[in-house]
N, C-alpha and C positions, 0 to 999 in steps of 0.2 A: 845528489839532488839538493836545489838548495831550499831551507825551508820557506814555506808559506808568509805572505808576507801580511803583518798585523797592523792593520789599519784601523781607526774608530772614525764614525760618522757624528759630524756635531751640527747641528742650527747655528747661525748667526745670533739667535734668541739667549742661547744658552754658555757660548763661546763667540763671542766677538771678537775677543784677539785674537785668534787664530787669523782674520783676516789681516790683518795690520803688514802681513809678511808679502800681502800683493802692490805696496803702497812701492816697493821697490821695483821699477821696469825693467830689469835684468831677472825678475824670477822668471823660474821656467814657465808656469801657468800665463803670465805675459807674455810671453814668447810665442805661445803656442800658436796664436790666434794669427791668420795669414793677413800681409798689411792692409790689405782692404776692409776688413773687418776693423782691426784699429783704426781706423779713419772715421767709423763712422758715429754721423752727429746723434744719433739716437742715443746711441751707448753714453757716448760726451756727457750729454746734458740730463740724462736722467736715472743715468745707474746706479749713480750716491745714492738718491735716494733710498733706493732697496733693503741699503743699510744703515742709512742713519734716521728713518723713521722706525721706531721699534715696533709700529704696527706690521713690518713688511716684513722684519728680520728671521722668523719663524721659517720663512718660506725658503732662504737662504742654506745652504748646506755646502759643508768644509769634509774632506779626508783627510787624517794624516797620521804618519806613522813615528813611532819612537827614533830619537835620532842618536849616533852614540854619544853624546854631550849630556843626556840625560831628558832633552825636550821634545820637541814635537816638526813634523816635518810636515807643511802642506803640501800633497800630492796630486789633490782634486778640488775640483767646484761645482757647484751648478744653483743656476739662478731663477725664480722662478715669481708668477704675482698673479694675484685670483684677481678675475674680474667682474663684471656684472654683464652679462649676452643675454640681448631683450630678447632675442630671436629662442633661447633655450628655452628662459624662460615658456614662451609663448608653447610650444615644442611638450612641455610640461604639463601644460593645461590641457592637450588635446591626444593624450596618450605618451608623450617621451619621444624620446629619439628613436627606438624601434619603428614607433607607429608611423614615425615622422622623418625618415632619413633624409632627405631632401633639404633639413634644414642644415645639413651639416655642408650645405655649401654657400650659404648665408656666414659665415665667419667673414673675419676683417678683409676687406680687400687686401688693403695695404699689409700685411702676416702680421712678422715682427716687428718692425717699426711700429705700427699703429697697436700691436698690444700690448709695448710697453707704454705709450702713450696714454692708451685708454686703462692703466692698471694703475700708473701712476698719478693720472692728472685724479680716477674716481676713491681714489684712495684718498687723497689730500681734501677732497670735495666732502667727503665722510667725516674727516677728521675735522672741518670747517678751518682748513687752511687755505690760503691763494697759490693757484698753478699759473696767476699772470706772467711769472719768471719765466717758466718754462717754455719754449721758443715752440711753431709749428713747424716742421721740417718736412714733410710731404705732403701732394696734394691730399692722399686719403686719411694722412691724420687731420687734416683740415677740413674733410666732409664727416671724420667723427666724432667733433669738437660736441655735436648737440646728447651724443649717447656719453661723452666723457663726464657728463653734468649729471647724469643721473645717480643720485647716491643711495640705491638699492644694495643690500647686503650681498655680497659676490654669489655667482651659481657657478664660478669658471675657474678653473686654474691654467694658467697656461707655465708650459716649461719655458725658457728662455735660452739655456748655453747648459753644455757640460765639457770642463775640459779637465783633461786626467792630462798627468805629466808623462811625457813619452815613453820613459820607462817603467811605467808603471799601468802602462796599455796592457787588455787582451785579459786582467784579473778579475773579470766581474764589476769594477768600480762604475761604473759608467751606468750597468744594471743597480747597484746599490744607492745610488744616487736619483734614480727614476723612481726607483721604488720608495723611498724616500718621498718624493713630492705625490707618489699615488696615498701616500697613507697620509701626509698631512692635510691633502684634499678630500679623504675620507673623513676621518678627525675635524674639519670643517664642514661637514656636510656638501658640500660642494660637487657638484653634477656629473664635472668630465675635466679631463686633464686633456688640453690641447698643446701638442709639441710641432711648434714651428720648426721645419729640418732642414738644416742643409746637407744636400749628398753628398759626401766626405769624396768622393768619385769623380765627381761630376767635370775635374777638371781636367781629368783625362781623356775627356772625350767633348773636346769644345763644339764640333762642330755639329754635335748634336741637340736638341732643341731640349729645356728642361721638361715639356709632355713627356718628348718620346724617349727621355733616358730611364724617367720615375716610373715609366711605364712598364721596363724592362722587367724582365722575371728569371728563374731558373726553379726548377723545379725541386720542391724540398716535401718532407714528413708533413702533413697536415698543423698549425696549431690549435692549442686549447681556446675555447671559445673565450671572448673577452668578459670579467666580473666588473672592473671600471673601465669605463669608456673611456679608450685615449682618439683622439681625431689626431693624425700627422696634417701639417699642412705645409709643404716648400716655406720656405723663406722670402720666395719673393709671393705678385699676387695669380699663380697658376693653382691650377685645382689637380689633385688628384684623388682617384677612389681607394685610398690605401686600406681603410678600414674593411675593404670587400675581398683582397687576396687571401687565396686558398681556402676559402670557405668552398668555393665551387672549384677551384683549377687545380690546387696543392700544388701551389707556385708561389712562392715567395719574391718580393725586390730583388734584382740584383744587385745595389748598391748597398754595400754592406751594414751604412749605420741607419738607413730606410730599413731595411729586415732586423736590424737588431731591435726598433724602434715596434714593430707588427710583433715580432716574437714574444714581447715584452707587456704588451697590452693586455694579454688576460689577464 
């Protein structure tokens, strides 16, 4: 058996060069991502920033393991940026999100695109720098241009991407890295951890509609009820009630990184 493989988790905050090793497009962590994904202009034009503002870099988290040379190997990533959601806010005042579930489908239209938008332009707006550089690329980051203005102290964290190096899938990394962004959203005070998802599945089965795939289920062990609130929301702008399975059905997603994402929430 071979042994267990020892990995340490770092911030961007605390280990910045550890990223330096993704500036090369031939790493595997580059690779990973299916080319439609690399195409897109959201990532393009506002990902730098995540890490070369140091207000963001915190939020930022590296895996990597010892390599025989004596250094360090990056394995994993995951990116993520608190935001300010008037609607939680509001949600807060009038009992929280128990009281209030209804508000949890008030989140961005537009997912991920518009919550790096709105993380990145309310970030700059805080720090009293200009986001005029910064392009609008969708209609709905262009209807959330007046909430990006607002520079209230974040109540949001949203996840962004996690990607683990192929061979290094199925260790728990992907959970460590989640957990990760629940604690530094704790550690901030911060409301809910929202993870934009794409169903790692979903393209096996094209001819079916993103409702009715996220809809799927199979039947599992009940889980533990949630202590921080994560909301899953698609990737694009579809809704689903993920945060409701197997409270009542003991049915879990069928798409496996949807149920890793639900198992993961309490």
């Amino acid at each position: 058996m071979e042994p267990p493989i020892q990995y340490q988790l770092q911030s961007a905050q605390t280990r910045l060069d550890i990223w330096y090793a993704l500036k090369e497009p031939s790493h595997p962590l580059n690779k990973a991502w299916p080319r439609f994904l690399k195409s897109n202009l959201t990532q393009k034009h506002f990902y730098d920033t995540l890490l070369e503002r140091p207000g963001l870099r915190r939020y930022q988290f590296a895996a990597t393991e010892p390599n025989p040379t004596g250094g360090e190997t990056l394995i994993a990533n995951g990116h993520s940026i608190p935001f300010f959601w008037p609607e939680l806010e509001e949600a807060r005042n009038t009992g929280g999100l128990p009281a209030n579930p209804h508000f949890l489908q008030r989140l961005l239209d537009g997912g991920w695109d518009t919550i790096v938008s709105r993380g990145v332009r309310q970030y700059l707006g805080r720090e009293a720098l200009s986001s005029s550089s910064l392009p609008v690329l969708t209609t709905d980051q262009e209807r959330d241009l007046m909430t990006c203005q607002v520079v209230h102290k974040p109540n949001a964290l949203s996840a962004l991407d996690i990607v683990v190096k192929e061979d290094r899938r199925r260790l728990g990394i992907a959970e460590r890295l989640i957990e990760a962004m629940k604690l530094v959203a704790q550690e901030e005070r911060l409301q809910i951890l929202v993870v934009p998802v794409r169903p790692t599945r979903k393209a096996d089965f094209p001819s079916v509609s993103m409702e009715d795939y996220v809809s799927r289920t199979h039947k599992v062990g009940e889980p533990k009820s949630p202590s921080t609130p994560i909301l899953l929301q698609p990737t694009d702008s579809s809704r689903c009630q993920l945060p409701g399975y197997a409270a009542a059905r003991h049915e879990l997603p069928f798409d496996p990184w949807l149920r890793k994402h639900v198992l993961l929430r309490g």
